[in-house]
MARKOLSE-80537 format. One line per 8 residues: number of its first residue (from 0); their letters; for each residue x negated, y, z of C-alpha. Coordinates in steps of 0.05 Angstrom, whole numbers. Each point is the difference from the previous one (the first is absolute). Layout:
MARKOLSE-80537
NUM	a	X:Y:Z; ... $
***
This chain:
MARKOLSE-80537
0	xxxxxxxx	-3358:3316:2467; -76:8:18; -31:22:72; -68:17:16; -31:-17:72; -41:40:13; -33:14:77; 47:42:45 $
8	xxxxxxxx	-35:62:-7; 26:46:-60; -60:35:-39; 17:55:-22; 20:3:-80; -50:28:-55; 38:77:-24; 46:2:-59 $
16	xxxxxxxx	36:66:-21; 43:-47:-42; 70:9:34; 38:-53:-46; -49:-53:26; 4:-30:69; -50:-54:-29; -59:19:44 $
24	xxxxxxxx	36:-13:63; 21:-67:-32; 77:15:-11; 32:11:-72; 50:60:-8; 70:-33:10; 31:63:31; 23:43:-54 $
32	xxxxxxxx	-46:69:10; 53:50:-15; 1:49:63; -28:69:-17; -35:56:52; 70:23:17; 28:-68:16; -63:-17:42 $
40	xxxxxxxx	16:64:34; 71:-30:7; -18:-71:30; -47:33:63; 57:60:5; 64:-44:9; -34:-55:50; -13:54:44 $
48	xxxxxxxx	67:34:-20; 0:77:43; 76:-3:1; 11:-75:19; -47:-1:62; 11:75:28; 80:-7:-10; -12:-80:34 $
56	xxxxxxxx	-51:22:65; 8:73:4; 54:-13:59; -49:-50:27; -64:50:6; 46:56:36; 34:-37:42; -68:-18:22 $
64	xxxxxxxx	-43:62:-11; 50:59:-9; -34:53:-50; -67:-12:17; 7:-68:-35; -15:39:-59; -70:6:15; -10:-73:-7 $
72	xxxxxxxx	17:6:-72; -71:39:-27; -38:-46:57; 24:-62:-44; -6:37:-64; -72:15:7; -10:-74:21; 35:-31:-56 $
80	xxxxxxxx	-35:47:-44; -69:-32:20; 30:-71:-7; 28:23:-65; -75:22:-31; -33:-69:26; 60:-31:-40; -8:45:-58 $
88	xxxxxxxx	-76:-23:-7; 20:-64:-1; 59:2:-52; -49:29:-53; -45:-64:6; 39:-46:10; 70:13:-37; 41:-70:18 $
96	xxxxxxxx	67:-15:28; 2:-21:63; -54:49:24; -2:2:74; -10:-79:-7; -53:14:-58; -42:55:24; 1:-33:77 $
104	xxxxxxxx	-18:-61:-32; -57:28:-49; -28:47:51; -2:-60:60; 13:-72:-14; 67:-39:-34; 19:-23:65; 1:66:35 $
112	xxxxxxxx	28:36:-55; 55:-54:-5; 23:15:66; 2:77:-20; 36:-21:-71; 52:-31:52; 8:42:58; 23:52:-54 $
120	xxxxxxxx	45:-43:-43; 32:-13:71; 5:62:20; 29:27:-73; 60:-44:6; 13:28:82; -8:66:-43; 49:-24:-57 $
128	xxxxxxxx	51:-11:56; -12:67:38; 10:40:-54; 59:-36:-25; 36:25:69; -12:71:-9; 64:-6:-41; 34:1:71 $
136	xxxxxxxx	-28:72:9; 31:30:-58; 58:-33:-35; 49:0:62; -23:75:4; 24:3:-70; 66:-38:10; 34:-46:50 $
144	xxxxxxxx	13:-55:-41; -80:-20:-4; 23:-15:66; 18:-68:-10; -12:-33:67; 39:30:59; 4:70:9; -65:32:26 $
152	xxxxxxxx	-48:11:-47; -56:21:52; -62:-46:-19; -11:-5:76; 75:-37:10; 16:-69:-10; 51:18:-66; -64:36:-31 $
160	xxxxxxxx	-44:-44:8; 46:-49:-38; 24:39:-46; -74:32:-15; -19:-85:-17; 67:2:-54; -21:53:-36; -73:-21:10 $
168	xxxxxxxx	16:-72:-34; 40:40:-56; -52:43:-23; -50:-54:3; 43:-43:-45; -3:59:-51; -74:12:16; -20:-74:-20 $
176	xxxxxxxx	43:-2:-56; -43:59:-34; -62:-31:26; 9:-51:-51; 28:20:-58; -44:52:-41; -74:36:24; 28:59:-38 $
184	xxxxxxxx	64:2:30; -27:0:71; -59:52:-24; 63:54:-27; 41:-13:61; -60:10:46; -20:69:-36; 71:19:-9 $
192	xxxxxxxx	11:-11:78; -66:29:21; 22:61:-47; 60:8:42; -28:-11:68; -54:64:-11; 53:50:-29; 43:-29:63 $
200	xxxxxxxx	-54:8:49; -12:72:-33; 72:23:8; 13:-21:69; -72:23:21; 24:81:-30; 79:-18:27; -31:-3:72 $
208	xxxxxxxx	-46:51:4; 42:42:-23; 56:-25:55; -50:-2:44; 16:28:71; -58:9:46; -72:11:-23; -56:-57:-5 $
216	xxxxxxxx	-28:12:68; 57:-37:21; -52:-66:-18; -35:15:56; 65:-18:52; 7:-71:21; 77:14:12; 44:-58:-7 $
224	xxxxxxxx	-61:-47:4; 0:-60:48; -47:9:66; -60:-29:-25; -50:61:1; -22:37:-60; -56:-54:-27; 58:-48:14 $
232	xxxxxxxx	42:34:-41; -53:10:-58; -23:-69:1; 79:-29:1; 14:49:-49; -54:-12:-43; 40:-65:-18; 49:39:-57 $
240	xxxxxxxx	-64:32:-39; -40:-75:3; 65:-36:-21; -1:59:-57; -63:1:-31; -16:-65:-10; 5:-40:-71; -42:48:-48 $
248	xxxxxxxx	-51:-56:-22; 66:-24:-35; -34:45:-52; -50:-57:5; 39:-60:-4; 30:27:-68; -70:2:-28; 10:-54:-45 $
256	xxxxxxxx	66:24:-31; -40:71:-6; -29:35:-55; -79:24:18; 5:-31:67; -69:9:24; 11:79:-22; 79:3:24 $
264	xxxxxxxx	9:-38:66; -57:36:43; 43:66:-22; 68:-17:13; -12:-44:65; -28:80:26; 52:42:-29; 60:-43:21 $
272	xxxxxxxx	-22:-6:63; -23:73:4; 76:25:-31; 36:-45:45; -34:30:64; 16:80:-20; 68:-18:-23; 11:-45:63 $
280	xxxxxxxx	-27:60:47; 38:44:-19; 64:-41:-9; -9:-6:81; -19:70:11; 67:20:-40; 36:-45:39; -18:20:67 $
288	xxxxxxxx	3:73:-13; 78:-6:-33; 26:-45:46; 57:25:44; -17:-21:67; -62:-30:25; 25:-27:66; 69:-20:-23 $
296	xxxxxxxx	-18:-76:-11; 16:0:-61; -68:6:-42; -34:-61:42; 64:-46:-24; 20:23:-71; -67:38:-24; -9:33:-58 $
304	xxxxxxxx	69:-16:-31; 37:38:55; -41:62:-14; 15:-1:-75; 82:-3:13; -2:50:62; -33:44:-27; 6:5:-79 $
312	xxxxxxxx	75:-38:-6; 30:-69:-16; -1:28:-77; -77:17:-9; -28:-45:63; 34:-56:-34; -23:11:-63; -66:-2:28 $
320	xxxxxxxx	2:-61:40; 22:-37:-68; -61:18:-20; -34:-25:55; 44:-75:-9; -42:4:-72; -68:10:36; 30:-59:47 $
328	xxxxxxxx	9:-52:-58; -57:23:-46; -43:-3:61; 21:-71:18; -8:-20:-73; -73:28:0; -9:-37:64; 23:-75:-26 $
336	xxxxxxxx	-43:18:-64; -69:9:43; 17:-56:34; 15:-47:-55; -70:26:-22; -34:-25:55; 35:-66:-3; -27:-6:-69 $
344	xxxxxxxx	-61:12:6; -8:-43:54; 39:-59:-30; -52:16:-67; -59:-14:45; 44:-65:17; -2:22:79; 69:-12:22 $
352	xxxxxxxx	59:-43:-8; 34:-16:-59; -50:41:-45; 0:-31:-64; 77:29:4; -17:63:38; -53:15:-47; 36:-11:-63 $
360	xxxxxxxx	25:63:-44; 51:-2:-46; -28:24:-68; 55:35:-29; 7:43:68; -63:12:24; 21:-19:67; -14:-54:49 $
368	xxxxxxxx	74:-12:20; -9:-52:61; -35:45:36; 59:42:-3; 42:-51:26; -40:-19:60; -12:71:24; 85:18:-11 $
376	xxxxxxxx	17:-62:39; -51:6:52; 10:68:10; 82:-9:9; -18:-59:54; -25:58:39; 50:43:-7; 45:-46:38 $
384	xxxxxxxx	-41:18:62; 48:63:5; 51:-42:15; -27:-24:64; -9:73:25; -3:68:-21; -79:1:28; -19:-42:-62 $
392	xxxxxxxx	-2:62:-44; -64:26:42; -28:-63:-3; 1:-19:-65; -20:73:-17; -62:4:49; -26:-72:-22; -9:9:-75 $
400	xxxxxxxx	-32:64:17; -52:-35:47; -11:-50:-44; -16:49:-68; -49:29:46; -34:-58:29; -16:-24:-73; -20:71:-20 $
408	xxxxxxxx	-54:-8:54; -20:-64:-31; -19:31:-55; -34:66:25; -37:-51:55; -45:-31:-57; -3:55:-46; -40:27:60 $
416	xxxxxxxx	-39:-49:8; -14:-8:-80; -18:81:11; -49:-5:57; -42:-49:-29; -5:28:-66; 43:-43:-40; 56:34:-23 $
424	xxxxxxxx	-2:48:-56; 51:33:-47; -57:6:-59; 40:-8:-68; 52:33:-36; 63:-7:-21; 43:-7:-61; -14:72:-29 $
432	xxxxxxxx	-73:-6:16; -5:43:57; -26:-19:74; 35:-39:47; 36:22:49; -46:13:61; -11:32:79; -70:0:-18 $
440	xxxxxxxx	-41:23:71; 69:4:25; 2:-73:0; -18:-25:60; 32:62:46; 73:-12:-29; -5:-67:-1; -18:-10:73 $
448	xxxxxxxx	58:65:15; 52:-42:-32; -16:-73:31; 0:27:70; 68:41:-16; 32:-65:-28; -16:-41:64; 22:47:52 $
456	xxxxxxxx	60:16:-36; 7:-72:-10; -2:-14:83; 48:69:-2; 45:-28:-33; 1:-72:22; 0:14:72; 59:-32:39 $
464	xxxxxxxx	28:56:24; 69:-21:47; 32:81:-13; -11:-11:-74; 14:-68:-27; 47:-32:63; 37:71:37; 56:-38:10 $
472	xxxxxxxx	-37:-63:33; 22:-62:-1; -44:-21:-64; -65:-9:11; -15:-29:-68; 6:64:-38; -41:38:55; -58:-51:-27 $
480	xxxxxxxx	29:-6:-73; -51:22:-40; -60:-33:37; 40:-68:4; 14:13:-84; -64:16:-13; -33:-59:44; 56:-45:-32 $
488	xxxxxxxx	-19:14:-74; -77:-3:23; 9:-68:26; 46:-22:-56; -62:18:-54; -49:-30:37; 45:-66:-4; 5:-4:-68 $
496	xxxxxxxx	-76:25:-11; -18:-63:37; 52:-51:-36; -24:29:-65; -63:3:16; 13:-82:18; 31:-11:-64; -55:33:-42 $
504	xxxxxxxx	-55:-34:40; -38:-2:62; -34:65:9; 16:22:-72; 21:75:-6; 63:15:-48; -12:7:-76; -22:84:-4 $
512	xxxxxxxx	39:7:-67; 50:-33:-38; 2:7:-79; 60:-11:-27; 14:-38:-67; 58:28:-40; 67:-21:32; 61:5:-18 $
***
């Protein structure tokens, strides 16, 4: 193995439209590069999963906001969108795994975008363990014997939440397995599943609006919404569409398993994101419109998956909602996979724990398979927290969210900053020979739009709210959850930054790159 120390700041790499080479950022191509547009499309499309997240907060954003909740959804659409072109900019130069933790890093310093590269590897394994409970959602819906744990499958009740952690564990055990054994293998089940999950989302979105009951000025009601006002309701209900759209630079992290990266990943991180949104729309529309009551209670408890077996019968609804269990575990599966990424790429740059193992890829695979294992067991640990009480499933579910954002904003933070002093520029092309992917004079303007989005959605979303994360009282440590999780994993980093930093040498920043000799 051989290192290079060079001063914390990252300069930014001379252009290459070679996509087989990763030698100007001082890696060698270990991943095997096998993903095409399709499957790029695939890895942004199934972390943010339409049918997973809708079918797993829907319940959660009326009970809050009644119908108008839907008007969250194109608020945080059109945010995401201008997070999503920053990113795009950014995948086309600089095509790595790991690439919240390598463009933060290349666009501020190694220590700041080390903290970025781990607030989001952090928050992907919370979001590995909140999508594997959307299982609880669906498959007692489907059949009572999912229900393996008491008798109540409501995710709010104690049997739920346990029995939402079971089936969590179980698909995670599956998930990890496949996160080690074959690149291809994962790649055909991700597209296969991603397949699947649009013709779903298609069917159910025509099913329900053509079940549909009252017209969509019914949007405009808060009706069934808990007495917090109408921006309380919005702001509250704004949680299901952020939990939704987040995970498209996934499209990113893939880069080095991609074909044309610099040419592929600005395109798909755009168009998943931008798909996912109009599918996700009007999978909420459709469900609001067909449901049978609005007032009955049931909607803000069982969601979507009481609307699709009211109103189109156990025989089609739960045909659909097995579709919506394959969204579930390809979604968790594309989840693990970004995260393993990071870990990677991190471990690589020899940055955390263990990396010479963490870093290593088996040859034959193509895949770094303790990654795997560490983001599987870690994310299973937390499942457990279900078990203590049902208000864990909020909890988990609203940290990983604040958490993806938080390090989103660490990365559109110093792009600004790059911007307004006139260092960044997308000049260049890619692998076909045409220009990089650019805003141009848009620059500046949606940079600065979607770094003041991300941190007030960020406070949004983080704020302790006692009706939200504790209504039953009694537990004050979920009411302040996230911010104790999120101060917890800061302080934990900043520990080990200082022993390593120790161990290295006085003063001495950690190695920028790590080239690895052939292992086997």
């Amino acid at each position: 193995m051989t290192t290079t120390a060079p001063s914390d700041v990252r300069p930014d790499p001379p252009h290459s439209p070679d996509d087989g080479s990763l030698a100007e950022f001082g890696y060698r191509q270990e991943l095997h590069r096998s993903l095409g547009r399709y499957a790029s499309f695939a890895a942004g499309f199934s972390f943010i999963s339409v049918l997973t997240t809708v079918f797993q907060f829907f319940a959660f954003g009326y009970a809050f906001g009644g119908p108008v909740f839907f008007w969250a959804w194109p608020a945080v659409l059109v945010g995401q969108l201008l997070v999503a072109a920053c990113f795009a900019e950014l995948a086309a130069r600089y095509p790595i795994s790991g690439a919240i933790y390598q463009w933060s890093s290349r666009l501020s310093n190694l220590t700041f975008g080390w903290f970025a590269g781990w607030i989001m590897v952090i928050g992907q394994i919370v979001v590995v363990a909140a999508a594997a409970l959307a299982l609880q959602m669906v498959l007692p819906a489907i059949w009572s014997g999912f229900q393996l744990v008491g008798t109540d499958s409501a995710v709010t009740s104690q049997d739920g939440a346990a029995n939402a952690a079971v089936l969590g564990v179980i698909l995670l055990v599956l998930t990890t397995v496949v996160n080690i054994v074959d690149n291809r293998v994962m790649s055909v089940i991700n597209r296969v599943g991603v397949t699947a999950e649009i013709i779903g989302a298609i069917l159910i979105i025509v099913l329900l609006l053509t079940h549909s009951k009252r017209s969509p000025g019914i949007t405009f009601h808060t009706e069934g919404a808990a007495s917090s006002g109408l921006l309380g309701a919005l702001l509250v209900g704004s949680f299901t569409a952020a939990y939704v759209m987040i995970g498209f630079d996934s499209a990113g992290e893939m880069s080095e398993e991609t074909h044309n990266p610099r040419r592929t990943a600005p395109r798909t991180i755009l168009t998943a994101l931008a798909a996912a949104g109009l599918l996700g729309g009007l999978v909420i529309l459709g469900g609001l419109l067909a449901a049978p009551s609005l007032t009955d209670g049931h909607l803000g408890v069982d969601g979507l998956s009481y609307v699709l077996t009211s109103r189109l019968g156990d025989g089609v609804g739960k045909a659909l909602l097995a579709d919506v269990v394959v969204a579930i575990a390809v979604a968790t599966l594309a989840i693990q996979t970004a995260a393993c990424r990071m870990l990677f790429s991190m471990a690589r740059d020899g940055q955390l724990p263990f990396s010479k193992r963490l870093a290593h890829v088996n040859p034959r695979t193509g895949m770094p398979s303790a990654p795997a294992l560490v983001v599987g067991v870690l994310a299973a640990a937390l499942l457990l927290l279900n078990f203590a009480s049902p208000d864990a499933f909020l909890a988990i579910g609203t940290t990983c969210i604040v958490m993806l954002y938080l390090a989103y904003a660490m990365v559109t933070g110093p792009l600004l900053l790059r911007r307004l002093r006139g260092e960044f520029t997308s000049e260049g092309t890619d692998e076909t020979g045409a220009k990089l992917f650019s805003l141009g004079r848009w620059g500046i303007p949606v940079n600065a739009l979607a770094l003041l989005y991300g941190l007030l959605m960020t406070i949004n979303l983080a704020w302790p709210r006692a009706t939200v994360y504790d209504p039953a009282g009694g537990h004050w440590y979920f009411q302040w959850f996230t911010v104790l999780f999120l101060a917890a994993t800061v302080a934990v980093g900043a520990g080990f930054r200082l022993y390593r930093n120790r161990v290295v040498g006085t003063g001495s920043p950690a190695p920028e790159t790590v080239v690895q000799e052939a292992t086997v």
